[in-house]
OpenMM code with the backbone's topology and positions (N, CA, C; nanometers):
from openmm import Vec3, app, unit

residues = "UNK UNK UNK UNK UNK UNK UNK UNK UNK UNK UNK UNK UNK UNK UNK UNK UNK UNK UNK UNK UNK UNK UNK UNK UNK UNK UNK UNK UNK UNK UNK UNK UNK UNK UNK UNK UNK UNK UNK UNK UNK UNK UNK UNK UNK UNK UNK UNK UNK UNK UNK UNK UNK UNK UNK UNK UNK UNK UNK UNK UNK UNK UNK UNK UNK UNK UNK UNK UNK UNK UNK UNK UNK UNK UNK UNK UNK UNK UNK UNK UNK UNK UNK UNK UNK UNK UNK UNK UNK UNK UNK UNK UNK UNK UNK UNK UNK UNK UNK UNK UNK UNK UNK UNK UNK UNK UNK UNK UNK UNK UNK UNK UNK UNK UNK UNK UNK UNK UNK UNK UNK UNK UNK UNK UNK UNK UNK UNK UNK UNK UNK UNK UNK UNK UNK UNK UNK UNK UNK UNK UNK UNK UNK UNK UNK UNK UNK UNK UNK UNK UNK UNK UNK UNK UNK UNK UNK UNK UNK UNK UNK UNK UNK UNK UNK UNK UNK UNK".split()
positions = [
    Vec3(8.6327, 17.3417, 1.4346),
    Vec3(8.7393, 17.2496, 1.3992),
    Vec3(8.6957, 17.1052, 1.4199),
    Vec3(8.6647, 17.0840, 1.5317),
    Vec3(8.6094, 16.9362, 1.5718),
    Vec3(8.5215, 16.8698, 1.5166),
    Vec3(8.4275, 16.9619, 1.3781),
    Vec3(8.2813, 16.9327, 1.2740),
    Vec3(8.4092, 16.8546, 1.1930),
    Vec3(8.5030, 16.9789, 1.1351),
    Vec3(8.6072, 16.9295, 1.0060),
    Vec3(8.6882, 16.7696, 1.0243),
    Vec3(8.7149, 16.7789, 1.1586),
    Vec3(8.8104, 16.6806, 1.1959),
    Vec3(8.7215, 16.5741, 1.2067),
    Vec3(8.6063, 16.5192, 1.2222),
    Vec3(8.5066, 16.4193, 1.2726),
    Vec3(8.5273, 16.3907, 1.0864),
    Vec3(8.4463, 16.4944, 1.0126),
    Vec3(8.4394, 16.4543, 0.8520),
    Vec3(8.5616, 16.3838, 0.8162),
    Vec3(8.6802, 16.4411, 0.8487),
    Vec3(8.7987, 16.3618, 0.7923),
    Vec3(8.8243, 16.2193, 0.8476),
    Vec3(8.8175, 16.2161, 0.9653),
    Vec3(8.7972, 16.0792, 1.0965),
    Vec3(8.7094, 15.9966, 0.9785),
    Vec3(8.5845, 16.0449, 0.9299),
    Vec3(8.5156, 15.9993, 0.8804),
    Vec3(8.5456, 15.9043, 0.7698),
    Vec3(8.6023, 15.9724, 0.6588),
    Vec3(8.6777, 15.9601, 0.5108),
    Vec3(8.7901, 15.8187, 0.5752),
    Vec3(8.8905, 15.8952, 0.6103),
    Vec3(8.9706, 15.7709, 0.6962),
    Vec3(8.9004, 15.6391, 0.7088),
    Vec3(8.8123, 15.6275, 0.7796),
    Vec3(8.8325, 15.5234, 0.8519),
    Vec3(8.7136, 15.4550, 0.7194),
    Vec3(8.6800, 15.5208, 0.6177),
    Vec3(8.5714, 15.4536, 0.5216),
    Vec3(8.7030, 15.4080, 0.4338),
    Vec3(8.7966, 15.4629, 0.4453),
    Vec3(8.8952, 15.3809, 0.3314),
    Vec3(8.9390, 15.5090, 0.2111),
    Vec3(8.8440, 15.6195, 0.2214),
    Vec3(8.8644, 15.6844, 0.1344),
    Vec3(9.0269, 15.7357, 0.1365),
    Vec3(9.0506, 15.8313, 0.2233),
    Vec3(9.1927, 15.8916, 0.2201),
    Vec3(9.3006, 15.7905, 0.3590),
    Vec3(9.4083, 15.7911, 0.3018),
    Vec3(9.5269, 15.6844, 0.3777),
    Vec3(9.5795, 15.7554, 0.5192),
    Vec3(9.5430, 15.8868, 0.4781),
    Vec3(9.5829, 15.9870, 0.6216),
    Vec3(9.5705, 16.1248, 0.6556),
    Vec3(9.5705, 16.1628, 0.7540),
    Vec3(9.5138, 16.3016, 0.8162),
    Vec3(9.5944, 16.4293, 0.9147),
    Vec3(9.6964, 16.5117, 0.8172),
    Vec3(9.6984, 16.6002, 0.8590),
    Vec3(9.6799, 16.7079, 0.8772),
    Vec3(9.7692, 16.8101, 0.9703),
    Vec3(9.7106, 16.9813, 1.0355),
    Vec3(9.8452, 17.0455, 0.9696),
    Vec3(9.8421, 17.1437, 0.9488),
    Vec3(9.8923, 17.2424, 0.9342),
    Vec3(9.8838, 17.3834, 1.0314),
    Vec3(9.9831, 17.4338, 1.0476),
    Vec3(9.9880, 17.5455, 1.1740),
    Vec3(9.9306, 17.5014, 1.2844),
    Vec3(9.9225, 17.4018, 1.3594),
    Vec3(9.8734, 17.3589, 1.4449),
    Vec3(9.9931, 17.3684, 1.5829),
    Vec3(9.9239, 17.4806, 1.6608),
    Vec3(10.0508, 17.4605, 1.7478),
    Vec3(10.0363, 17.4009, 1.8612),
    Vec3(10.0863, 17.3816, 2.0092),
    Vec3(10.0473, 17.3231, 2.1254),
    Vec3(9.8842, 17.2817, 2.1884),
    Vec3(9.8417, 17.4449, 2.1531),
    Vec3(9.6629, 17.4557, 2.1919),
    Vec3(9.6062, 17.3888, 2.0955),
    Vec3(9.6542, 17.4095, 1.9846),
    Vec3(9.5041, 17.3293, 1.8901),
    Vec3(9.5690, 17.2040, 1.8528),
    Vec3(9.6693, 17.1709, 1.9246),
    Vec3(9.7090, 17.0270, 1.9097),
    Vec3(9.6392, 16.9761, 2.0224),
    Vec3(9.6393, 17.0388, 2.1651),
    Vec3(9.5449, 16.9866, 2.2621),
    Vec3(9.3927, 16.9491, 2.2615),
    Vec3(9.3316, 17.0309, 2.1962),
    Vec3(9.2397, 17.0746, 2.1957),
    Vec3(9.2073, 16.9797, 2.0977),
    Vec3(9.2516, 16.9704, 1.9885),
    Vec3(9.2337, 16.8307, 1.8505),
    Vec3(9.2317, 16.7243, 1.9543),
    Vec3(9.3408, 16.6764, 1.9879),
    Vec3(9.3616, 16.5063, 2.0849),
    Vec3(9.2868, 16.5184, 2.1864),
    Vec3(9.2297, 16.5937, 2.2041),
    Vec3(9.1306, 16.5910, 2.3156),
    Vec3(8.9906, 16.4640, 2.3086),
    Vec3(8.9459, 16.5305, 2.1612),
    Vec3(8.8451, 16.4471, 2.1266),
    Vec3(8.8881, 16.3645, 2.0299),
    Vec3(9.0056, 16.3442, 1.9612),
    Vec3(9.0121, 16.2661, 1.7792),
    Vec3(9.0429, 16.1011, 1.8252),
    Vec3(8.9700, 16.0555, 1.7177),
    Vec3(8.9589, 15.9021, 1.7460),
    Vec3(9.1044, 15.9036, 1.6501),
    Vec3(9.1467, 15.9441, 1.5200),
    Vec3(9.2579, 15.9375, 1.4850),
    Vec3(9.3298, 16.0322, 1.5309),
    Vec3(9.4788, 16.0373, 1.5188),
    Vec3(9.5263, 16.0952, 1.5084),
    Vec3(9.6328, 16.1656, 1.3966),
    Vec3(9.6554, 16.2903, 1.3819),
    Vec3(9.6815, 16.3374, 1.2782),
    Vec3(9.8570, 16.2801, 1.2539),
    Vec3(9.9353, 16.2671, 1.1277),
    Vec3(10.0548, 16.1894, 1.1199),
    Vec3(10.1127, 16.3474, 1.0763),
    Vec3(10.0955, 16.4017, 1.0662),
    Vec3(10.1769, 16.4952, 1.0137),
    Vec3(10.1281, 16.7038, 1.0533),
    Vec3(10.1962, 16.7138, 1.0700),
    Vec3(10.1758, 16.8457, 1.0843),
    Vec3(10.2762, 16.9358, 1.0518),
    Vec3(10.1989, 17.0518, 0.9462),
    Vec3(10.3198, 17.1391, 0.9061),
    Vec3(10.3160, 17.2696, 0.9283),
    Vec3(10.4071, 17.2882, 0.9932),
    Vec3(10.4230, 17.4303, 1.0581),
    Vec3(10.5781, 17.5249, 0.9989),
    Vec3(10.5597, 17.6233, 1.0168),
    Vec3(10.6814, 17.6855, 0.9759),
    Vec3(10.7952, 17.6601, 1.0640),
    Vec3(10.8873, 17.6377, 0.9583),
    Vec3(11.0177, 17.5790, 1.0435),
    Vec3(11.1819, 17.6238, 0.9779),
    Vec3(11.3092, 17.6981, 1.0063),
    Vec3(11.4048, 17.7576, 0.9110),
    Vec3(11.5202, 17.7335, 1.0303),
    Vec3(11.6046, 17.7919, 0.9963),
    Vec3(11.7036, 17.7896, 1.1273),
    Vec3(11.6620, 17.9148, 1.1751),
    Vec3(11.6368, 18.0338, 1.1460),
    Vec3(11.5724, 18.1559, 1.2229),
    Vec3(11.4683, 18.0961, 1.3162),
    Vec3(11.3801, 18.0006, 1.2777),
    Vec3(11.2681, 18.0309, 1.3455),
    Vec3(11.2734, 17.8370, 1.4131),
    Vec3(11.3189, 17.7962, 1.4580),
    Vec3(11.3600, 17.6721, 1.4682),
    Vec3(11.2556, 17.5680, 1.5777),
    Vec3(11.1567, 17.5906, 1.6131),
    Vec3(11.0642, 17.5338, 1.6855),
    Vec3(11.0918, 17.4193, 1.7846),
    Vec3(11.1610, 17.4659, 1.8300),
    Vec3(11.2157, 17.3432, 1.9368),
    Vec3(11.1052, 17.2931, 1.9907),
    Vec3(11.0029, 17.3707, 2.0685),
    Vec3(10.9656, 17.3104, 2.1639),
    Vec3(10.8614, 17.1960, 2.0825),
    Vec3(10.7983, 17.2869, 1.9406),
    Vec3(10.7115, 17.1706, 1.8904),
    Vec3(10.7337, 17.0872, 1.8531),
    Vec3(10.8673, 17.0899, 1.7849),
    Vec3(10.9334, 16.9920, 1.7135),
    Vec3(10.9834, 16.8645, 1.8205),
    Vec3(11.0034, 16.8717, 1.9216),
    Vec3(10.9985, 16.7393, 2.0773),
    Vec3(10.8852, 16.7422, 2.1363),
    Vec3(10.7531, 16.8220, 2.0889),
    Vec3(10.6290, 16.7967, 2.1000),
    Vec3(10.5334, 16.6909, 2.0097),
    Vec3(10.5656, 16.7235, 1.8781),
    Vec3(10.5519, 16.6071, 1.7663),
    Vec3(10.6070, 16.5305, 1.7870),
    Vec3(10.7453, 16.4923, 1.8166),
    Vec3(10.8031, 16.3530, 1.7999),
    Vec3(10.7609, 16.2871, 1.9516),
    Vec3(10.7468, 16.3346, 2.0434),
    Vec3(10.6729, 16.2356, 2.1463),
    Vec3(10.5140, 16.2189, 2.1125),
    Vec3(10.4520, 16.2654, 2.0186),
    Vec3(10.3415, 16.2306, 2.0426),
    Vec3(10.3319, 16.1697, 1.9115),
    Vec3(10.4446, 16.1486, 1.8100),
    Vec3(10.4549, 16.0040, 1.7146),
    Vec3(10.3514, 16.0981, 1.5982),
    Vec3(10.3688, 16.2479, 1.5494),
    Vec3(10.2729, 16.3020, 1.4632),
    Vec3(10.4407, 16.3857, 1.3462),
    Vec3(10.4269, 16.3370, 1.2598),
    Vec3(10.5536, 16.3984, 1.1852),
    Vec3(10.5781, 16.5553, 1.1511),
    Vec3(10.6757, 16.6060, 1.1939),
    Vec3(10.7333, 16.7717, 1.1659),
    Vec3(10.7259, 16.7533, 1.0136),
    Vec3(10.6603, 16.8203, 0.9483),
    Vec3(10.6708, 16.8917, 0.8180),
    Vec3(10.6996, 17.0358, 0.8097),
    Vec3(10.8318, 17.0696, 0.7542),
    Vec3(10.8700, 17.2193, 0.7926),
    Vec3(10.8418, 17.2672, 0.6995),
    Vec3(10.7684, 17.3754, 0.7050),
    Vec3(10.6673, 17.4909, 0.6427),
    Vec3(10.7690, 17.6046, 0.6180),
    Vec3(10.8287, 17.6431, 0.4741),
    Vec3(10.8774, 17.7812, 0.4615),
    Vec3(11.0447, 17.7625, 0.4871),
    Vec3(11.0876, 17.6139, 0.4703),
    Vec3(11.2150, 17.5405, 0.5465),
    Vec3(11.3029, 17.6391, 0.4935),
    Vec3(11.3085, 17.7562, 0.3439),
    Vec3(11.4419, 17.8010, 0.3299),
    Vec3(11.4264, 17.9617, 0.3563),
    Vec3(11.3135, 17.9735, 0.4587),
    Vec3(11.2899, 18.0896, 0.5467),
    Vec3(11.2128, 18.1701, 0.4723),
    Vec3(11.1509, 18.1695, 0.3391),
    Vec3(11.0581, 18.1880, 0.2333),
    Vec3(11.0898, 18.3469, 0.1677),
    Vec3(11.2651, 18.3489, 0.1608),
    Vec3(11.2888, 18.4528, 0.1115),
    Vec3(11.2894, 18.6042, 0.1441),
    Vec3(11.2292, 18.5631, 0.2965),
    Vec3(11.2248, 18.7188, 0.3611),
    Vec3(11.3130, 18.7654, 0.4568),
    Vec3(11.4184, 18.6744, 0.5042),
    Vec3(11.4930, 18.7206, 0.5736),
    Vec3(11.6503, 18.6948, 0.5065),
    Vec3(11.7478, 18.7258, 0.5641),
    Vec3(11.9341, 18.6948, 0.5121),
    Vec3(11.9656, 18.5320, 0.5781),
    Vec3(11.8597, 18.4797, 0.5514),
    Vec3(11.8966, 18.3022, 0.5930),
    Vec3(12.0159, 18.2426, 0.5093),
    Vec3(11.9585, 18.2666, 0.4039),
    Vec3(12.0504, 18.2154, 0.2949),
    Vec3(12.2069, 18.2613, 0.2507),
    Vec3(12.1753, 18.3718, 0.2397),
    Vec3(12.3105, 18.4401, 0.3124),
    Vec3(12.4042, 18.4452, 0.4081),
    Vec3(12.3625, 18.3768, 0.5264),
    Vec3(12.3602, 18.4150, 0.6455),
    Vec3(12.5417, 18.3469, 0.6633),
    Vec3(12.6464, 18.3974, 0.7174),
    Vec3(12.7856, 18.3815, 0.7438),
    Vec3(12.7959, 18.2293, 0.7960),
    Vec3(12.7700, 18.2161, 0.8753),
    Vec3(12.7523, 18.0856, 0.9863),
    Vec3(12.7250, 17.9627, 0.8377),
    Vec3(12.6177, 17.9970, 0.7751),
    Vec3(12.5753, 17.8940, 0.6894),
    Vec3(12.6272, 17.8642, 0.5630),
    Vec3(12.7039, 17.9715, 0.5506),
    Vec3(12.7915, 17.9763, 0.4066),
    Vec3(12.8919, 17.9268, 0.4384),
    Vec3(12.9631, 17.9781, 0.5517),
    Vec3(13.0546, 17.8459, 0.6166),
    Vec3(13.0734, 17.7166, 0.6424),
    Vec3(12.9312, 17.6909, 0.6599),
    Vec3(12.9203, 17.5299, 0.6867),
    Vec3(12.8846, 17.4921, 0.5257),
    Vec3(12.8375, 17.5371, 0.4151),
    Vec3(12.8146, 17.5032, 0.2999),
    Vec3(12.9550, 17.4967, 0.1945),
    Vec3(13.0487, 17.5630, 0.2468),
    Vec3(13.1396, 17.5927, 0.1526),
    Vec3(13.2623, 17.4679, 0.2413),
    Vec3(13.2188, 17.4532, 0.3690),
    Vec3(13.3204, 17.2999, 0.3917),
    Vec3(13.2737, 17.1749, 0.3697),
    Vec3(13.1252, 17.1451, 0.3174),
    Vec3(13.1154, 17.0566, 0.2596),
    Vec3(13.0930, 17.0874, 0.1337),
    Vec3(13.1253, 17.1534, 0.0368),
    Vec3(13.1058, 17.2236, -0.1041),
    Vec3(12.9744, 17.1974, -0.1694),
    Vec3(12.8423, 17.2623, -0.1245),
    Vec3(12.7487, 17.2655, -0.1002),
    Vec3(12.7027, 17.4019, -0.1255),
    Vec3(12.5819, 17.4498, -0.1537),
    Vec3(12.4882, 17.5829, -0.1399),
    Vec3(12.4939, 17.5903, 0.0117),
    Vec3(12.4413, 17.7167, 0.0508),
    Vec3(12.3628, 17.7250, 0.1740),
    Vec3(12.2282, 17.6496, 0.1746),
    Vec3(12.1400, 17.6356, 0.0667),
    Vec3(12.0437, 17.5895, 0.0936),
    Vec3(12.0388, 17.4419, 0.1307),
    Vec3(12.1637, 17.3837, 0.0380),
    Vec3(12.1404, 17.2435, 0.0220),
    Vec3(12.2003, 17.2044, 0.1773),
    Vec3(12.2621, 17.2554, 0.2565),
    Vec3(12.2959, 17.2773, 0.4194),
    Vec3(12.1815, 17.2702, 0.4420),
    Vec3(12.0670, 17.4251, 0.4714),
    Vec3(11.9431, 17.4132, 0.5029),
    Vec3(11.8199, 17.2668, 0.5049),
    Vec3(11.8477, 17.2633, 0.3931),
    Vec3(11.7897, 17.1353, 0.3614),
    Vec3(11.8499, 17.0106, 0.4321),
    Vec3(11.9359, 16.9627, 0.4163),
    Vec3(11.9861, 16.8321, 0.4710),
    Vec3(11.9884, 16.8931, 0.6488),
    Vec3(12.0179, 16.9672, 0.7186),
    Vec3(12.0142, 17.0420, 0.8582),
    Vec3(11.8337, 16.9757, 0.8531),
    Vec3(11.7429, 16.9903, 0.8359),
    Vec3(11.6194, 16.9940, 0.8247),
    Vec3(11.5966, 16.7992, 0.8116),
    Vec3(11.6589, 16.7593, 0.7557),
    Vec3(11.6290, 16.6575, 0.7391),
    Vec3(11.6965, 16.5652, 0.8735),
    Vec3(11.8343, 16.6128, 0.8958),
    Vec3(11.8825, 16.5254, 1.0137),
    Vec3(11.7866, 16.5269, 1.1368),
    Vec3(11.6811, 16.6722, 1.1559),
    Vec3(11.6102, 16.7043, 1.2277),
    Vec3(11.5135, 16.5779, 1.2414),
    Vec3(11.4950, 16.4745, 1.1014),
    Vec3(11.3644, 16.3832, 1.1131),
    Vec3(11.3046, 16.4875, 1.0406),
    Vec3(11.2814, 16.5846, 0.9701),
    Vec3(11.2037, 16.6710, 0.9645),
    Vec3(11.1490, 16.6431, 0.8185),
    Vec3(11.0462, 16.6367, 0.7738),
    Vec3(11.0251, 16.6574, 0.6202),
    Vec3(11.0161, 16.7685, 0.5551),
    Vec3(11.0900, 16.7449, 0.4380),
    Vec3(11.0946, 16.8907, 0.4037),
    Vec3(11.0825, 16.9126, 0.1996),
    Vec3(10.9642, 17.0100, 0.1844),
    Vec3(10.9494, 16.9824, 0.0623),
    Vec3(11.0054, 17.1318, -0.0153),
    Vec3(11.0818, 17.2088, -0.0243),
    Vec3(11.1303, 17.3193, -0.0626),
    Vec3(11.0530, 17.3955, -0.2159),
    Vec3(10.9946, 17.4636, -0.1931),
    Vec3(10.9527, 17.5286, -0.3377),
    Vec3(11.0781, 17.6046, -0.4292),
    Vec3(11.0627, 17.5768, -0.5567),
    Vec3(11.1335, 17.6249, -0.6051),
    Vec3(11.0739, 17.6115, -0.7982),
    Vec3(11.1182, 17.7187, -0.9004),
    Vec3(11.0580, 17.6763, -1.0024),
    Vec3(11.1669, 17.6580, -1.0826),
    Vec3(11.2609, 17.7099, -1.0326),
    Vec3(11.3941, 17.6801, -1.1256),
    Vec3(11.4490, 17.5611, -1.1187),
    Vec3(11.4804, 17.4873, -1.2649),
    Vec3(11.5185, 17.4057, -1.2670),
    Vec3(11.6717, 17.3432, -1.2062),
    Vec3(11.7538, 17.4273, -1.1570),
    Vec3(11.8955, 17.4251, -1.1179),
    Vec3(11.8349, 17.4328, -0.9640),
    Vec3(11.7738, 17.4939, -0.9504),
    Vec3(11.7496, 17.4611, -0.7982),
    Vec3(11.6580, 17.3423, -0.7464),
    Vec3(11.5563, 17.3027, -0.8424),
    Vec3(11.5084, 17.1918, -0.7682),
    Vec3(11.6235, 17.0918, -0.8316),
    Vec3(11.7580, 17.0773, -0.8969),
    Vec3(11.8214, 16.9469, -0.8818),
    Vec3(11.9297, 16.9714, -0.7949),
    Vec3(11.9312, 17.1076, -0.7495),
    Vec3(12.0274, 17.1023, -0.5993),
    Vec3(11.9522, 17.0770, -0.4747),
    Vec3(11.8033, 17.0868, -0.4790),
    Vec3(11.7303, 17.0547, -0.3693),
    Vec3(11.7349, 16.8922, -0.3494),
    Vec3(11.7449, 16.8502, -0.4316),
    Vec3(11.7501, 16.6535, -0.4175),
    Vec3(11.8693, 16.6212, -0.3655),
    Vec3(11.9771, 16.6969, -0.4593),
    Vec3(12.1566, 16.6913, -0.3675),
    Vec3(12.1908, 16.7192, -0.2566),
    Vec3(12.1272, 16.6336, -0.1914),
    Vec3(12.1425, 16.6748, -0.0575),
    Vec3(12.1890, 16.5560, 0.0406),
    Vec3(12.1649, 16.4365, -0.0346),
    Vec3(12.1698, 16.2818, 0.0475),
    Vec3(12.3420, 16.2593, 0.0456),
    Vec3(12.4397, 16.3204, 0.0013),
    Vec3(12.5963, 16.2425, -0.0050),
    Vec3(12.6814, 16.3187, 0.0770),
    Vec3(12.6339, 16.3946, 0.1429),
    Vec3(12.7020, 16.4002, 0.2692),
    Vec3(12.5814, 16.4476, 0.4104),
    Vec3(12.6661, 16.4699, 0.4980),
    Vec3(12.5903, 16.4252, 0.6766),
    Vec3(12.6447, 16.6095, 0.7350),
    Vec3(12.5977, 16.6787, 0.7885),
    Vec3(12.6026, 16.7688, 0.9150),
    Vec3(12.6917, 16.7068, 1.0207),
    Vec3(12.7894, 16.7406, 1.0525),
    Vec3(12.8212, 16.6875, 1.1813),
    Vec3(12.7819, 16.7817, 1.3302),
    Vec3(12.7946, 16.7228, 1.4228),
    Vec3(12.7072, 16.7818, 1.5161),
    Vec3(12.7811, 16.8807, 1.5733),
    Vec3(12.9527, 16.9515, 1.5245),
    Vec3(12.9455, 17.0849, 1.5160),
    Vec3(12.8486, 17.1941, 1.4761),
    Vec3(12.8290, 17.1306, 1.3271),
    Vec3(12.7650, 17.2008, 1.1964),
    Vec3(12.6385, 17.2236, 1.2973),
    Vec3(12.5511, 17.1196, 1.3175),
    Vec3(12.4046, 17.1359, 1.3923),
    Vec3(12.3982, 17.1747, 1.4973),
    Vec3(12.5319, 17.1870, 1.5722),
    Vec3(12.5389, 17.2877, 1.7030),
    Vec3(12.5107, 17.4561, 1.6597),
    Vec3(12.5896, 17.4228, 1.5582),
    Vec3(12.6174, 17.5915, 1.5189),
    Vec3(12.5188, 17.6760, 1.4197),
    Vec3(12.3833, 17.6048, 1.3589),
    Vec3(12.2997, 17.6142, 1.2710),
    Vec3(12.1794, 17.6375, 1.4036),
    Vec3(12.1980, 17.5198, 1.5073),
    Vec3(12.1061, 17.5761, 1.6338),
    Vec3(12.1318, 17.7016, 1.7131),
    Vec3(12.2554, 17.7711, 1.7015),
    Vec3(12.2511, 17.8759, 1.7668),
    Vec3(12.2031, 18.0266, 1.6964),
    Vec3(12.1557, 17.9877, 1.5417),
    Vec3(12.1167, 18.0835, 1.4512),
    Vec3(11.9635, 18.1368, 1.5114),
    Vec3(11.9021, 18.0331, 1.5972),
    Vec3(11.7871, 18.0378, 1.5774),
    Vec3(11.6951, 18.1657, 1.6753),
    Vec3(11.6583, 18.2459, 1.6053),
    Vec3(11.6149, 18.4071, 1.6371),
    Vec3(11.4976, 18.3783, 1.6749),
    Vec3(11.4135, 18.2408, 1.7065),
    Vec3(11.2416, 18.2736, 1.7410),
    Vec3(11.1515, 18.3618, 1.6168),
    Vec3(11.1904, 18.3580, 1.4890),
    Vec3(11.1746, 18.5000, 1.4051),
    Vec3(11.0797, 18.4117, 1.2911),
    Vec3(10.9412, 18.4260, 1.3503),
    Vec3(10.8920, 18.3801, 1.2526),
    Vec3(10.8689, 18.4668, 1.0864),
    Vec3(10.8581, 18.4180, 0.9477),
    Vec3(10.8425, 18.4723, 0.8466),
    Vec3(10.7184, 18.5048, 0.7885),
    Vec3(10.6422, 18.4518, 0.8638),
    Vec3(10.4686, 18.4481, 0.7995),
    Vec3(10.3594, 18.4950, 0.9744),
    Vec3(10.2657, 18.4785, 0.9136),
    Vec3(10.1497, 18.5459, 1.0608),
    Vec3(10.1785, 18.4254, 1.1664),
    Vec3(10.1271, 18.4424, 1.2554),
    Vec3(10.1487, 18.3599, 1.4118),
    Vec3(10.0196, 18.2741, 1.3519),
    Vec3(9.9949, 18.1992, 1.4063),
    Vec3(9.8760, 18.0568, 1.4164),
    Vec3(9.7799, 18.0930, 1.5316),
    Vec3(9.8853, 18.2049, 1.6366),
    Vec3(9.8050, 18.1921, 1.7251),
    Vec3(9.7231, 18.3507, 1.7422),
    Vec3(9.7345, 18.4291, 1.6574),
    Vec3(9.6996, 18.5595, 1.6557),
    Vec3(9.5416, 18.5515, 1.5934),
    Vec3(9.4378, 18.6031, 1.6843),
    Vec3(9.3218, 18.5694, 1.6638),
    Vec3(9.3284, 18.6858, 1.5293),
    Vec3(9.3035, 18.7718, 1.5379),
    Vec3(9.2696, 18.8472, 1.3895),
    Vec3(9.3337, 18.8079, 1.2501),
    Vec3(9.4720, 18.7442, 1.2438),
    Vec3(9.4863, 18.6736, 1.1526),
    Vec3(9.3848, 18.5667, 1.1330),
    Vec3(9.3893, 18.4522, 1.2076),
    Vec3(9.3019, 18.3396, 1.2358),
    Vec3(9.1273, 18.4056, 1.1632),
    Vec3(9.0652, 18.4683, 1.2436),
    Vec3(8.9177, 18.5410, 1.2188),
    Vec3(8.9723, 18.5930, 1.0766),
    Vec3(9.0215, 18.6519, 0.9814),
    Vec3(9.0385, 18.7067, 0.8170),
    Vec3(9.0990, 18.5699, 0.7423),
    Vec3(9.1524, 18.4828, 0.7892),
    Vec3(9.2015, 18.3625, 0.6895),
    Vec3(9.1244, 18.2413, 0.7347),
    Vec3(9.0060, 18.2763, 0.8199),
    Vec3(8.9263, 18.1467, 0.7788),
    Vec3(8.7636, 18.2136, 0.7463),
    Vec3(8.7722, 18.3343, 0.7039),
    Vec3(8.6440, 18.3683, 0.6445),
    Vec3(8.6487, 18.3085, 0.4478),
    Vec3(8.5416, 18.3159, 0.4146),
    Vec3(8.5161, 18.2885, 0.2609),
    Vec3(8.5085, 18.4162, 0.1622),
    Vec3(8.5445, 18.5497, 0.1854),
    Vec3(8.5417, 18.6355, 0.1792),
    Vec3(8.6092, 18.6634, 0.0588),
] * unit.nanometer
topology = app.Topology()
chain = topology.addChain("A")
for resn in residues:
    res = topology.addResidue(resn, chain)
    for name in ("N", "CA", "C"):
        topology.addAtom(name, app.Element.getBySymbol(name[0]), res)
């Protein structure tokens, strides 16, 4: 990691690219990066939903001034997020989707959030999201959804890690 990160340090600071982030980067290989990096990375994107809600990293990034980019923000279709009672509730009192909740919930977080989608009705409900606010019922009650339940492999599971960084 520390060869890759020096090359990018590199690019940076020649002018080539404006900035440098990680992806899945959790506590350890955030340590382990700032250990040695002359820059530091602005962004890091990790998986983030109301199931799986990353508290601890997410007040880990913002004290160390590196931006939450939430990875998989509308839970990437594998679990009843979208569905989910609690959230249809809070979507249907501001007359809203669940997602477009999801989304703006994600954003009050500070959080960036870029939602995939190919349908055209859904990426212009993904933008509708700025004319109304969560109130901090709503984000009380969207935080108590949160199951620890990640949707994709751990970051920190070496045999994932060893098969998704071979060239194979």
């Amino acid at each position: 990691m520390a060869c890759q990160w020096r090359a990018m340090e590199d690019l940076y600071q020649d002018g080539l690219i404006k900035a440098i982030g990680v992806s899945n980067f959790e506590q350890p290989q955030l340590e382990k990066l700032l250990a040695s990096a002359k820059v530091l990375p602005v962004v890091d994107q990790i998986e983030t939903h109301p199931y799986f809600q990353q508290g601890t990293m997410h007040a880990l990034l913002h004290d160390l001034n590196i931006r939450h980019e939430a990875w998989g923000p509308l839970g990437q279709g594998k679990s009843d997020v979208l569905t989910n009672p609690v959230l249809a509730e809070i979507a249907q009192a501001h007359h809203k989707s669940t997602a477009q909740v999801i989304l703006r919930w994600h954003l009050q977080r500070g959080e960036i959030v870029i939602p995939k989608s190919i349908h055209q009705d859904r990426i212009e409900q993904n933008i509708d999201v700025f004319d109304f606010a969560l109130t901090a019922a709503d984000m009380a009650k969207i935080a108590g959804l949160d199951k620890n339940q990640r949707g994709s492999a751990d970051p920190q599971d070496n045999a994932w890690l060893e098969k998704s960084t071979t060239m194979a």
